[in-house]
N, C-alpha and C positions, 0 to 999 in steps of 0.2 A: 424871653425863654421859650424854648420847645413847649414846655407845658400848657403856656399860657397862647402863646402867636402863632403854635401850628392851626390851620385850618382844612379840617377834615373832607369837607364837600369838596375844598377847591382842587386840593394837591389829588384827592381819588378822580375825580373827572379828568383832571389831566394824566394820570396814571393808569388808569383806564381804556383811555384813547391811544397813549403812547405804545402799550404794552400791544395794541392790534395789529400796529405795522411799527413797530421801535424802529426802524434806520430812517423813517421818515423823520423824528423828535429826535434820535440821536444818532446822526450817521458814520459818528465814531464807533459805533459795535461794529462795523464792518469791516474793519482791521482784520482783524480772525476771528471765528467763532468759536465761543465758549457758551456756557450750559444757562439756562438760568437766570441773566440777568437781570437785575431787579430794576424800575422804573428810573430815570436819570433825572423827570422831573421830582420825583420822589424826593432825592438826597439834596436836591436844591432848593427844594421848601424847605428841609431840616438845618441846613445851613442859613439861610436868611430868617428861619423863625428864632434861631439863635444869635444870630451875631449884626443883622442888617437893624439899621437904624428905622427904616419903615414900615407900615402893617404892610404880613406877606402879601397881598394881591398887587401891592404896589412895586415891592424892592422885588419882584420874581420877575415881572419883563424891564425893570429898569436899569444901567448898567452898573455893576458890585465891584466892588476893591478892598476885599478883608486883608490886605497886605500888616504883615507880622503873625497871623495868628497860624497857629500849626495843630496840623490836622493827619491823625494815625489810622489804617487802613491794617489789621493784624491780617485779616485775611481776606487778601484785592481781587481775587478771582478773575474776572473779568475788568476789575478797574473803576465799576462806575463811579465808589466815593469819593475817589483820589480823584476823578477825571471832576466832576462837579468840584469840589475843594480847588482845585490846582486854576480851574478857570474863573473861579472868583477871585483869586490872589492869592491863596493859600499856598505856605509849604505844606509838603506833603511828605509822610512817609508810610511807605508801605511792605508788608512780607507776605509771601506765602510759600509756602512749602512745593507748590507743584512748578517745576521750572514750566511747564507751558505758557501759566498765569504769569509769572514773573517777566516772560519773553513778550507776549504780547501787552503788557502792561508798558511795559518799556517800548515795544511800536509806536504805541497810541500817545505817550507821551514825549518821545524824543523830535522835536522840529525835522523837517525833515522838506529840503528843496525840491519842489514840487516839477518843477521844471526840469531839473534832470532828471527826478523819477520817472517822470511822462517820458520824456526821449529812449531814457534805457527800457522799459517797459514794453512802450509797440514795435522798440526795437528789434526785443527779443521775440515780442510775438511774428514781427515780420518775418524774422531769419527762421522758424521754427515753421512756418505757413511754407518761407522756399524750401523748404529739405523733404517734408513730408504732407502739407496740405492737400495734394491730389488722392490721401488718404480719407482725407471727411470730403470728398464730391460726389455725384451719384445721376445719373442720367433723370431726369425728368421725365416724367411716366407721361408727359399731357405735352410739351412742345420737342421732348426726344435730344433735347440741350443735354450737354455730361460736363455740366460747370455748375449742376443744384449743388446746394450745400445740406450735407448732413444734417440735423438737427440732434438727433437720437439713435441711435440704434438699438434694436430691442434682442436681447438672448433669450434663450429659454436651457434650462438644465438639462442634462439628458444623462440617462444611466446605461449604462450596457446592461439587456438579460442574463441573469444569473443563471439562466437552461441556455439559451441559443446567441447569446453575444452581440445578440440584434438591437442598434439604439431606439430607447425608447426616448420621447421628448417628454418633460413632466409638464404638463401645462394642467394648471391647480382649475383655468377657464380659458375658453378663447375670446373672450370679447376684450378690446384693446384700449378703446379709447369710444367715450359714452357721448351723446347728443347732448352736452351742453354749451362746449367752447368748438364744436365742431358741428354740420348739418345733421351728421346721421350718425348711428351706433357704427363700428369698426371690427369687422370678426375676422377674425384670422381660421380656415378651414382646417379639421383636425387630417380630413385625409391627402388633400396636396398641398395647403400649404398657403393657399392664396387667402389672398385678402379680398373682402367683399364690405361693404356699406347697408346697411339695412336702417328701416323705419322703426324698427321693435327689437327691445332686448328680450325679451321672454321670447316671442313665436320671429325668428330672424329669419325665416325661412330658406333658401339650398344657397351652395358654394355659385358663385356668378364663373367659375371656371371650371368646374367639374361638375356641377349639379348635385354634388352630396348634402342631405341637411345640416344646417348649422348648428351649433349646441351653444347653449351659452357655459353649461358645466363641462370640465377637463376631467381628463382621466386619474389624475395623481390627487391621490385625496387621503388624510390622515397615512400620510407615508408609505403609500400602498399605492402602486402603478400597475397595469395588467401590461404584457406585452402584449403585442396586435397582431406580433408573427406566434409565438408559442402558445400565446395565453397563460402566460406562466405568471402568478402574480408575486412582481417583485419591493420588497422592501426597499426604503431610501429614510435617509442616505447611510452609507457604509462609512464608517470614518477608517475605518482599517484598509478602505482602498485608496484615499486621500482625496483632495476635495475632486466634484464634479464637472467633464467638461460642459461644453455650452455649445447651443449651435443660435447664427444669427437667422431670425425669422419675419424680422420686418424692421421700418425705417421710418421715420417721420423726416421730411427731411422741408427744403425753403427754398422754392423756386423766385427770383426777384422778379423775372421774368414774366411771368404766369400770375404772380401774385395780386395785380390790380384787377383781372378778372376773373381770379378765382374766391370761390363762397368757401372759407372754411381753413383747416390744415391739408397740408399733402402728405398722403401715407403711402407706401407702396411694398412690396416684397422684395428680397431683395434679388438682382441679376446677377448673370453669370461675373458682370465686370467688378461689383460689387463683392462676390465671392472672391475673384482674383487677389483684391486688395486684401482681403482678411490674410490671403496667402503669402503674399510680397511684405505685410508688415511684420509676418510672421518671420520671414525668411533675414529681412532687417535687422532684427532681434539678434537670430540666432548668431549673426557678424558681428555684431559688436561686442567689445571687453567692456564691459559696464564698469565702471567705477561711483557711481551716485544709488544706484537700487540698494536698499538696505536690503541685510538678510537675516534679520534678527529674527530671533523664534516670536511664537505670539505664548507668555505667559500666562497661567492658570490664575483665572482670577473668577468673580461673581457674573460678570457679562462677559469676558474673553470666552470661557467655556465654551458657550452656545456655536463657537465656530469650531472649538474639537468634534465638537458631534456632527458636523460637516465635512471634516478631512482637513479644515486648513490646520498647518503646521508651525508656516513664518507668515509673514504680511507680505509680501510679494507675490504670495499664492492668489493674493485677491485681486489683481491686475491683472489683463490680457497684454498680447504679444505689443498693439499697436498702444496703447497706457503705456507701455514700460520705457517704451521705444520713444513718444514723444518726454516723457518727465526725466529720463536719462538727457536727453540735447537741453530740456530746458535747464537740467540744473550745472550742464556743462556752462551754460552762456551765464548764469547768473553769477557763477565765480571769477568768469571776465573782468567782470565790473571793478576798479581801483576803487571809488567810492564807498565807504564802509557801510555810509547813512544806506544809501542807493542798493546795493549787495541784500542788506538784512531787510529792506522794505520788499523785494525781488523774493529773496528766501521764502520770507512771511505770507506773499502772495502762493507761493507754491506750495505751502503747509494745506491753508485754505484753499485751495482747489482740488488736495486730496478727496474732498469730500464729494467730489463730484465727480472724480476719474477711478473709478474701482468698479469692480463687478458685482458690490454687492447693494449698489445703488436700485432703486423700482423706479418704475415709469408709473405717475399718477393718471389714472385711465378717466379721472374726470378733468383734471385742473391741465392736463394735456402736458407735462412737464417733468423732470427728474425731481426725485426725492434724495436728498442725500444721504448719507450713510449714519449721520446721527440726527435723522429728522424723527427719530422713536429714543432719542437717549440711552442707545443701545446699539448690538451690532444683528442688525436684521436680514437671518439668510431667507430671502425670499425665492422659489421657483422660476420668475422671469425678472433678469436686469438691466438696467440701462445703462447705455455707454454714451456722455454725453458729448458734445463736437471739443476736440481740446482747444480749438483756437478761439472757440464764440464764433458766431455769425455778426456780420457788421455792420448798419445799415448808415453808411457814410451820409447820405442825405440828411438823415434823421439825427446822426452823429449817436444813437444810442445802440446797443447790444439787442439781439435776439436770439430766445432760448435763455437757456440756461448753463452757469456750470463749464464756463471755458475760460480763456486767461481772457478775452477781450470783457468779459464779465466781472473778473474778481478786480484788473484794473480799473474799472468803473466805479464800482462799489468803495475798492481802496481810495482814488481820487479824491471824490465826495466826504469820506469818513478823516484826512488828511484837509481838506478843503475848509470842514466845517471847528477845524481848532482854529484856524486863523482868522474865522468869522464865524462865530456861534450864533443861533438863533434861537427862538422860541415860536410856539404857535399856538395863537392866541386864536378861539372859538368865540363867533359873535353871531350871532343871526342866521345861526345854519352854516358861516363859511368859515377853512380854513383860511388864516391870516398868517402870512411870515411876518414875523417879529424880529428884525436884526439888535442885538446888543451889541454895539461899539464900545470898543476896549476893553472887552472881554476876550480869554484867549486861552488856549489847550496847551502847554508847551513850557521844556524845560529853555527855550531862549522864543523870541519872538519874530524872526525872521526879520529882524535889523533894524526895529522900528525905536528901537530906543529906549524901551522902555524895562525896568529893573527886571535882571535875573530872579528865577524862581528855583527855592531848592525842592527837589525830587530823589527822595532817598529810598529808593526803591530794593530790594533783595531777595534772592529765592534763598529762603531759613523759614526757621519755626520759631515762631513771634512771641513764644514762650525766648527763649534764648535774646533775642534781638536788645542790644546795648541802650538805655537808653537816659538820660539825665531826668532827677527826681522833680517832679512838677513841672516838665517839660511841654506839652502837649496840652493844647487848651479844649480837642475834642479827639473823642474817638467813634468815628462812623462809619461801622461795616457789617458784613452780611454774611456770616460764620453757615458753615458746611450744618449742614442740618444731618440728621439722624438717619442712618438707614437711607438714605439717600442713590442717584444715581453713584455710578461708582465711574468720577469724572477722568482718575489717572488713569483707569484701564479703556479708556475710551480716546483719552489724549494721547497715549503711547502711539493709536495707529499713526497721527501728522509727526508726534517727536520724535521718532524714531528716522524720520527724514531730513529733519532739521538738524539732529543731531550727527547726523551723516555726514551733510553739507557743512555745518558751519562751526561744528564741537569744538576742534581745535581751537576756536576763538571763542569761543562764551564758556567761561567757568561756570556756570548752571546747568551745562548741558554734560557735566561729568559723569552722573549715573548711567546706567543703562535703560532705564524705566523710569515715567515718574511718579510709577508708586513709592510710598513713602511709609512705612511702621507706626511713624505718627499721625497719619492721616485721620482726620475724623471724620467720618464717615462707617456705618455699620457694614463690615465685612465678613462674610461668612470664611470663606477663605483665607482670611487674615484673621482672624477670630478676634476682631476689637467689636465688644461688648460694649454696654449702657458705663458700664463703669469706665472702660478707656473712654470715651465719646465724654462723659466729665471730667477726669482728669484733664485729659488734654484743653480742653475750653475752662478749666479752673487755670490752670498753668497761664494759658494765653491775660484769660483777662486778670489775674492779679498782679501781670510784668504790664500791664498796659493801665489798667486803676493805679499803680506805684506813679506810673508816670504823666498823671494826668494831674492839671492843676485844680486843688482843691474847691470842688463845687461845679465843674467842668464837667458837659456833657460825655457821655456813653451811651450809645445810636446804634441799637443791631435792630435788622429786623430778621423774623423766626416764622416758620410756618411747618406743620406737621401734623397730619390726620391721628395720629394716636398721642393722648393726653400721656402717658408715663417719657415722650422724648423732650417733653418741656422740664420731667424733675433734673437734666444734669444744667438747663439753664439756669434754675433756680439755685442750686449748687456753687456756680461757676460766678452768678454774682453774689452772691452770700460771704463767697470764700474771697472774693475781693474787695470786699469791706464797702460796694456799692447797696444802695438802695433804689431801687425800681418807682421811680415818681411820674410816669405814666404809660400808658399800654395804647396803643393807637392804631385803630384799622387803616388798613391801602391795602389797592388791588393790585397784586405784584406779577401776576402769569397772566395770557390770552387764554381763555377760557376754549377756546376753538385750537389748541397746541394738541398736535399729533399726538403728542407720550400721555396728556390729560383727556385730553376730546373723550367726553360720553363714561366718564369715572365721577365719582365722587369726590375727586382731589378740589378741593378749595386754590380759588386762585385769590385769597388774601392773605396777607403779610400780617400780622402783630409785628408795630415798630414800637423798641423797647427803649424805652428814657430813663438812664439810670447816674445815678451822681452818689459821691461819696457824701455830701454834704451841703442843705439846702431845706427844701420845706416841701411838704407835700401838702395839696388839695385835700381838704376834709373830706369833699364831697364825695372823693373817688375811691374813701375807706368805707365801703359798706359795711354792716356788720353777720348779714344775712345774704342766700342763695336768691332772696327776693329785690333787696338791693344792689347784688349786682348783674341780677336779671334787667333791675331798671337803666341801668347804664349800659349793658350789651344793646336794649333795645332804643336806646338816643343813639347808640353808635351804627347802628344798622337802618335807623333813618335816613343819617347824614350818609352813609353811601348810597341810599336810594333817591336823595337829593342831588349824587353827583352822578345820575343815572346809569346808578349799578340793579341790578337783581343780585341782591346776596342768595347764596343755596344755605340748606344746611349745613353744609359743608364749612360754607364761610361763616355763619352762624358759630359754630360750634368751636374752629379756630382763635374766632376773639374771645370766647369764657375760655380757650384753656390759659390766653394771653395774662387776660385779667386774673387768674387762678393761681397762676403764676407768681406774676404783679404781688398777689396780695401774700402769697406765700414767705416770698423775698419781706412783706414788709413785718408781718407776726414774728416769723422765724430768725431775725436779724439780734433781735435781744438773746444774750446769751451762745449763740453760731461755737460753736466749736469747729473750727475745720481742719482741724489735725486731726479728728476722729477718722474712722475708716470711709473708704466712701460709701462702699454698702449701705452702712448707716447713715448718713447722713442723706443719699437720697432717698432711702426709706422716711425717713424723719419730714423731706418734702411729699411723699406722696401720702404719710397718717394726715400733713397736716389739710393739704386739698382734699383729702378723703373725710375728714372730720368736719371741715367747712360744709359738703356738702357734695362735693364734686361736679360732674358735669350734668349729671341726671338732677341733682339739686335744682341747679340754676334752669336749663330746661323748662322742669314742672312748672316754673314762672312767665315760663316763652309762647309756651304751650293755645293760651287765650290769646282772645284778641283785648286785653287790658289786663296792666299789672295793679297785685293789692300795694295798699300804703305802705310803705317803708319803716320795717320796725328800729325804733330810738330808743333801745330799750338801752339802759347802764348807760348811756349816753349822758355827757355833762347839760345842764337843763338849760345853758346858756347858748347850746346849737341851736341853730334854726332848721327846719326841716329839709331834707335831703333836696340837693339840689340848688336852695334858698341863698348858698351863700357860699364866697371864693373863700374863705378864712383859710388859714395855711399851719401845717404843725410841721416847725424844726426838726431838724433831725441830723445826725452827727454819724458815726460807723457804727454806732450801735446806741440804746438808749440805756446805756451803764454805767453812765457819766454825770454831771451838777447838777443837770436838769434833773436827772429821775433818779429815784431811789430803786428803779425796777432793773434787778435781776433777773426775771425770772425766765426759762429756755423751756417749759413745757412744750409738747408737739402743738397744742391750740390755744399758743398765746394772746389773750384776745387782745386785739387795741383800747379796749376801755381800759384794762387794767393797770395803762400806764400812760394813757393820755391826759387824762385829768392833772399829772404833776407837771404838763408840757404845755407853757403858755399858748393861748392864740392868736395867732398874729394878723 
């Protein structure tokens, strides 16, 4: 059992590690990108500390075959617990409500013949390079070659004067790209234009083409630009003129040529011939009848907003002339394709390369590279954008991609993440090195590319997992990663790619019938949608009392939760309350990179509480404290063992696991007696009197506070305990304790556990 066979140190260190560079550990996330995913070694511990016959350090690199047992996924998001479940033998079933998640869940999982992938793939990218590739070339500043390849191109915004109609460039700085992946600082001059290299970013001293001084600060500063012909200072941006155009002001680009004796990247400004193409692609454009460019409005939502106040209007706005021009021919060739598998792996690829071909992409001025459009979990209009090369640059010797953010890059990526269902791995840490670890007969996939061996069911569907049909005692686990509280707001960020997908391939996929895939039942906190604390319970009551109904009696329930405010844990406690589960252990893992863009330099906690709940079973004495002191002493064993699996917990993460366990314990007091026909108001009132009478957060704290905790009070404790800690002994437990065992009814908001343990043998 989970309770007993998870191991804390081991599964955090790997999860840990995985979470720094996850396509390294699991290079299935590179299907398409979604938000969030939680660690994949993670869900593989949780499943072999349940169901493998060996202690986990063992059955985790050795090869698994849970064949019969079935495993539910209410809400798959990105896939990871179906993708871990399906690869140890498991059937699988899985829902979610956002068809995004439903579509790429079914990528990752449908077999798929690699060898025609490949073929149609560089196919299309080759036919896509003859039509218009003399569009990403650029003369080489240093051998005078006009066969460089692009790498980047850099815009910058520019407004018309509101006095004299004169463009002004917003540039927030001019410095481009910093001395660390390159020789020297990189400044772009505010008065001609040129680029120059300097030793120092603070004193960069004059333009190397005109002699003006350099600045490293820009003119355009808290939305306030001065013009340079009027001096008129103008406001930005105007949304009532629509969005802003762009002028191109520099290049990073990859001379092959040049490259063996050159120190550093190639930047340069751009030339007249340069200029010409922005015109020809422009002109491109305007020739052709588009039928693949979606023109859907962009709807008001908590994060769409932010681009009203920019001028855009639809998603198409967020594209240039030469973006439009190349995703038009590509999504022309991908409908080519007879192959169905072949067509929607093609599709999939051009969803995920949205992220790279828009204008409201940045150039990272240290890491030297594009930032994509949800690298902030959000839609980030910044003052200069990057456009990155569509086709990838390609270093056939090397056989790998350079740069970022083109089709020869998302084929890589997808290869590898296809690659690695038909031969999975692990990576074992020994001595300082990494170690591939191959598992043979282990495998990702609804069939197995011919090898013989038994079909796997995969019941996958885009619904709401409250609804989802399902046979009583069906399901021997349920292990998933439910939309947390107040959260990003992942449909209005998934409309930018579905909105193309749904273009391309709607006629055929019945999930793609809405127009959006926002959802009214979505859980997640919307301001704009006005779902409250109280929808954010309901709906996760709903899910998990259709999923407890069908889970086999005494059969794991695996979510894991995380949230900087303690009131987003009362609808979880609610939600298993109301589905006759009890909470039989609360378990730290590091589930985010602490260094993630949207986190970086916040106090957001990158640990998960994974929550262990079962209808029917025993619980660990040890883990019922009765005091803020007690389960101070358990927060600080569990902040050990992460610092054993060389983590540094913050506060942050600190503060996470007591609301886990607060929770935990909530679920376990408040279970005698549950009404959950009552309103909800009440009832998650009822969880936050009763964390709030425990002690609450500030409680447990004051015990954290030193360096050594006091003894653990045994107070009303039966005298036959032995002192905390001392001993596994185990107390029964059933959907509630109002049955043979106990005579205890009672549902007060601070039920203590003394006053009905003592009738409950120990086991």
């Amino acid at each position: 059992m989970i309770e007993y066979r998870f191991d804390i140190p081991f599964i955090a260190n790997l999860a840990l590690r995985e979470k720094q560079i996850q396509q390294n550990y699991r290079p299935i996330i590179a299907v398409h990108k979604w938000f969030a995913r939680r660690p994949g070694t993670l869900f593989r511990g949780l499943l072999l500390s349940e169901f493998a016959e060996k202690p986990l350090t063992d059955a985790f690199y050795d090869p698994n075959y849970l064949r019969g047992i079935q495993v539910a996924d209410p809400f798959m998001g990105g896939g990871t617990p179906l993708l871990e479940a399906n690869r140890v033998g498991c059937d699988v079933v899985g829902c979610d409500i956002n068809p995004m998640s439903y579509w790429i869940v079914k990528q990752e999982l449908e077999h798929l013949n690699l060898g025609q992938y490949a073929e149609a793939a560089w196919a299309l990218r080759g036919d896509i390079e003859t039509r218009i590739g003399h569009l990403y070339r650029t003369e080489c500043a240093i051998c005078g070659k006009t066969d460089a390849h692009v790498k980047y191109f850099l815009w910058v915004k520019v407004l018309p004067c509101e006095n004299c109609n004169a463009p002004i460039d917003l540039f927030p700085g001019y410095l481009i790209a910093k001395n660390r992946r390159h020789p020297l600082n990189v400044f772009v001059c505010g008065k001609c234009g040129a680029l120059t290299e300097t030793d120092s970013q603070q004193t960069p001293g004059d333009c190397s083409n005109c002699g003006q001084p350099l600045s490293l600060s820009g003119p355009a500063k808290r939305n306030r630009c001065q013009c340079s012909v009027c001096s008129t200072l103008n406001r930005y941006p105007r949304p009532e003129k629509g969005p802003l155009d762009h002028r191109l002001f520099a290049m990073e680009y990859h001379c092959p040529r040049c490259k063996p004796r050159h120190k550093g990247r190639f930047f340069k400004s751009p030339g007249a011939g340069d200029l010409k193409k922005v015109g020809e692609a422009f002109r491109e454009w305007e020739k052709i009848d588009s039928s693949a460019i979606p023109d859907d409005p962009i709807l008001h939502g908590d994060e769409s907003d932010r681009l009203f106040r920019w001028g855009y209007a639809h998603y198409h706005e967020m594209f240039n002339d030469r973006q439009k021009l190349a995703l038009e021919l590509s999504c022309r060739l991908i409908l080519s394709h007879a192959d169905a598998r072949v067509r929607n792996a093609l599709a999939t690829n051009l969803s995920d390369l949205l992220r790279y071909q828009n204008l409201l992409c940045r150039y990272d001025a240290m890491a030297l590279k594009s930032l994509d459009i949800f690298s902030v979990h959000g839609f980030p209009v910044g003052l200069i954008q990057c456009e990155s090369n569509f086709l990838g640059i390609r270093d056939e010797k090397r056989n790998v991609s350079i740069g970022s953010g083109g089709w020869s890059n998302i084929i890589d990526k997808f290869t590898k993440a296809k690659s690695f269902c038909d031969a999975p791995f692990e990576i074992r840490h020994s001595n300082g090195k990494k170690v591939r670890v191959d598992i043979p007969n282990e495998w990702i996939g609804d069939h197995d590319n011919g090898l013989g061996r038994p079909k796997r069911k995969v019941d996958i569907a885009c619904m709401d997992a409250a609804e989802k049909k399902l046979n009583r005692h069906s399901l021997d686990a349920v292990l998933t990663d439910p939309p947390y509280f107040g959260n990003v707001q992942y449909a209005e960020l998934m409309d930018f790619c579905y909105i193309w997908l749904r273009k391309l391939l709607g006629g055929t996929v019945s999930a793609f019938a809405p127009v959006s895939t926002r959802h009214a039942k979505e859980l997640t906190g919307n301001e704009n949608m006005k779902r409250d604390l109280v929808h954010f319970a309901e709906g996760l009551s709903s899910v998990y009392r259709n999923m407890a109904d069908a889970l086999k009696p005494g059969g794991p329930f695996v979510f894991t939760y995380h949230h900087n405010d303690l009131k987003a844990y009362y609808p979880v406690a609610v939600a298993l309350l109301d589905a006759g589960l009890t909470c039989t252990a609360s378990l730290p893992c590091p589930a985010e990179m602490g260094a993630s863009i949207h986190i970086s330099h916040t106090r957001s906690s990158i640990t998960d509480t994974v929550f262990v709940s079962r209808s029917t079973g025993k619980m660990r004495r040890k883990w019922i404290p009765d005091s803020p002191a007690g389960l101070a002493r358990i927060v600080a064993e569990e902040l050990d063992s992460l610092k054993e699996a060389n983590m540094r917990p913050t506060n942050g993460d600190k503060r996470c696991i007591i609301f886990g366990h607060l929770t935990r314990l909530a679920v376990w007091f408040l279970k005698h007696g549950w009404d959950k026909s009552s309103d909800t108001v009440v009832r998650l009132k009822r969880v936050e009197d009763w964390i709030e009478g425990f002690g609450g957060i500030l409680g447990v704290e004051a015990f954290l506070e030193g360096k050594t905790l006091p003894p653990i009070q045994q107070r009303l404790i039966a005298e036959d305990i032995q002192p905390y800690g001392q001993t596994d002994d185990a107390i029964p437990f059933k959907d509630s304790c109002d049955d043979e065992r106990s005579n205890c009814g009672r549902s007060t908001t601070l039920h203590k556990f003394t006053d009905c343990v003592n009738s409950a043998p120990v086991v």
